[in-house]
N, C-alpha and C positions, 0 to 999 in steps of 0.2 A: 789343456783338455779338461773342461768338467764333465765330471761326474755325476749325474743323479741317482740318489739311493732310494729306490723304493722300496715301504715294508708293509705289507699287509698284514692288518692287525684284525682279531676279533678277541676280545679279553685278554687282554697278554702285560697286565700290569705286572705282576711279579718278572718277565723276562724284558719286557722292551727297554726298559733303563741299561741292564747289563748291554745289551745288543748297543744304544746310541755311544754309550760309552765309548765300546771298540771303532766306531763310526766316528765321532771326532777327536780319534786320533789319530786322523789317518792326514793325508799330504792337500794342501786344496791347491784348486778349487773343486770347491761341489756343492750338492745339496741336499738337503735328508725331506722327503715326502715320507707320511704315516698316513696309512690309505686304510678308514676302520670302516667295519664292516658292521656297525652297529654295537658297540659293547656296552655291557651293562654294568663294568667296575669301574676303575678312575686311571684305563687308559688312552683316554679322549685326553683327558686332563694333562697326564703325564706327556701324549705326543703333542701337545698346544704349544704346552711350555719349553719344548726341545725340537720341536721341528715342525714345519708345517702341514700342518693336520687338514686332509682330506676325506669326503666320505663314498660309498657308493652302497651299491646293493650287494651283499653278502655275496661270497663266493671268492676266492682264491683270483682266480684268474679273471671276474671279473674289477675287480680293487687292482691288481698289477694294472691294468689296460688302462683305466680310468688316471691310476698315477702316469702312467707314461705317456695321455693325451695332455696331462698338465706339466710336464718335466721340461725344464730348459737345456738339460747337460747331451751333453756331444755323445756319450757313452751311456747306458742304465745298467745298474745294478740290481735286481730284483733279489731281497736279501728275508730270509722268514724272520721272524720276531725274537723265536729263542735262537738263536745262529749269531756267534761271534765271530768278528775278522781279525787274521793276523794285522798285525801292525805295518806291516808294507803291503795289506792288500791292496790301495791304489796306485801306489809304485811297480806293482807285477801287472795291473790292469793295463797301466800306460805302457809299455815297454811291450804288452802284446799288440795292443793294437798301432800303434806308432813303428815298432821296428818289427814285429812277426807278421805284419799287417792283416792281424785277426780283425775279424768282424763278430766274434760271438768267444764265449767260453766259458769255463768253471773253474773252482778250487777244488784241491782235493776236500775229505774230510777225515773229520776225528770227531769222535764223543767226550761229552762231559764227563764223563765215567766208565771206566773200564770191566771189560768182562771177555772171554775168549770169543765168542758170538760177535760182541761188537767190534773188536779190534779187529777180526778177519772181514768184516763188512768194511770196516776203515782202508784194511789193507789193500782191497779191490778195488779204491777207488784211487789209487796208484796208475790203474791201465786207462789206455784213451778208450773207455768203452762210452757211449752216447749210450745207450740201450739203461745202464745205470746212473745216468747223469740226471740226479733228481735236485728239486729245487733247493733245496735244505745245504745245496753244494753254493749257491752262490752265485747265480748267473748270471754274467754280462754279456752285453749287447748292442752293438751300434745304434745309433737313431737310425741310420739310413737304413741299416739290417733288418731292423723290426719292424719298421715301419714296411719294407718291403714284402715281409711273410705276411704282414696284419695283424701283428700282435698275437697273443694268447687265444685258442680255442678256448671259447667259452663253456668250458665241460666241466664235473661237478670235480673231477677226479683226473691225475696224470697230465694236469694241462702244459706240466715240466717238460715231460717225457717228449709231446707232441709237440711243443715249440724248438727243443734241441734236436728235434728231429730233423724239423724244417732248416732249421739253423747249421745242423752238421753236411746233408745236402750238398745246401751253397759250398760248401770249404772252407776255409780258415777258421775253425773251429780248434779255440787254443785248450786245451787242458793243462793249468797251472801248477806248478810243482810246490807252490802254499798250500795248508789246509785253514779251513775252517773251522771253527769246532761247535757241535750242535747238541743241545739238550736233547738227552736220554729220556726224557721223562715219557713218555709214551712207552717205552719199554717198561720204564719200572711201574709204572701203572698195570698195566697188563700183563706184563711177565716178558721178559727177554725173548725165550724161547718161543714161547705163541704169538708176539706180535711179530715177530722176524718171519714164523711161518704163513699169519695170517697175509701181513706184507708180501711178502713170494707167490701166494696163490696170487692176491689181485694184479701183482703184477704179470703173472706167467698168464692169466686170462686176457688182460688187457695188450701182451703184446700178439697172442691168439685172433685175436679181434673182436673182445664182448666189449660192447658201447660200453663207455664211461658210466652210463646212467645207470644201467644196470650195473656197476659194480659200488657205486660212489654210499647208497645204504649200508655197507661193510665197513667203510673209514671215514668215521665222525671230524670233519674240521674245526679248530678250536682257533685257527689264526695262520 
């Protein structure tokens, strides 16, 4: 069963090394797609030389859709730029979809840095809830699964949310008892406390039903 790893990059030279690193250590076969989104530092350069470098129009979910119209692998992994995998994350991928006969799923998570705020965000992602199952968890996907929803809503914001949505639906939506572990940095930039809260509004609005567009002005994408 291969694997294709999509990562959508827009500036992500200080993290995307760390990120391929965890990537080929994992079990092949597979393949790594870097889908940028225009950057203007030397992470074009850095995904040239470690994996095949694709471009599209700026946007999250429009960069996933684009890698996954060019992806060869049986399975997609749609994985962010600062997001590390355990070492048997493609041995727990296979064994979902091979013996659990998932068609979609996530990893838990962990942060790069601890604080009580983020460790009980980590701890939550223990339950099978789809409602919190954001990309930064690590999401795989069938070809035939994805291709059946239609890929990624092309919306500025939450286009995670809206595809595990689709995805949990159908059934066989595995939640994996690995974690991932994802850069903090957005917290420490802003401050733990206010982007956990900022975070919570947009999401408590968007599952309310305020369009994407109207929230997507509040959280700046960087990759």
């Amino acid at each position: 069963m291969r694997i294709s790893v999509i990562i959508p990059t827009l500036n992500e030279s200080v993290e995307l090394p760390r990120t391929l690193r965890t990537v080929y250590q994992q079990r092949d076969p597979y393949e790594v797609l870097v889908v940028d989104g225009g950057s203007t530092d030397t992470t074009r350069a850095i995904a040239s030389a470690k994996a095949r470098l694709l471009s599209a129009s700026r946007g999250r979910a429009r960069q996933m859709n684009a890698g996954a119209a060019t992806a060869s692998g049986d399975v997609f992994l749609f994985l962010h730029a600062d997001t590390l995998l355990p070492r048997d994350a493609f041995d727990a991928i296979r064994v979902a979809v091979r013996t659990l006969s998932a068609e979609a799923g996530a990893f838990r998570l962990q942060f790069d840095r601890s604080s009580p705020l983020l460790d009980f965000y980590a701890w939550c992602t223990r339950w099978p809830l789809p409602h919190i199952c954001f990309g930064d968890r690590g999401l795989f996907v069938t070809r035939a699964a994805f291709e059946a929803i239609g890929g990624f809503p092309e919306q500025p914001i939450f286009e995670d949310l809206a595809v595990v949505r689709r995805l949990y639906r159908r059934g066989n939506f595995r939640f994996l008892r690995q974690a991932v572990t994802t850069s903090a940095r957005r917290f420490s930039a802003a401050g733990t406390l206010r982007q956990q809260l900022l975070n919570a509004f947009l999401w408590s609005r968007y599952m309310m039903g305020t369009p994407p567009d109207d929230l997507a002005p509040y959280y700046r994408y960087d990759g």
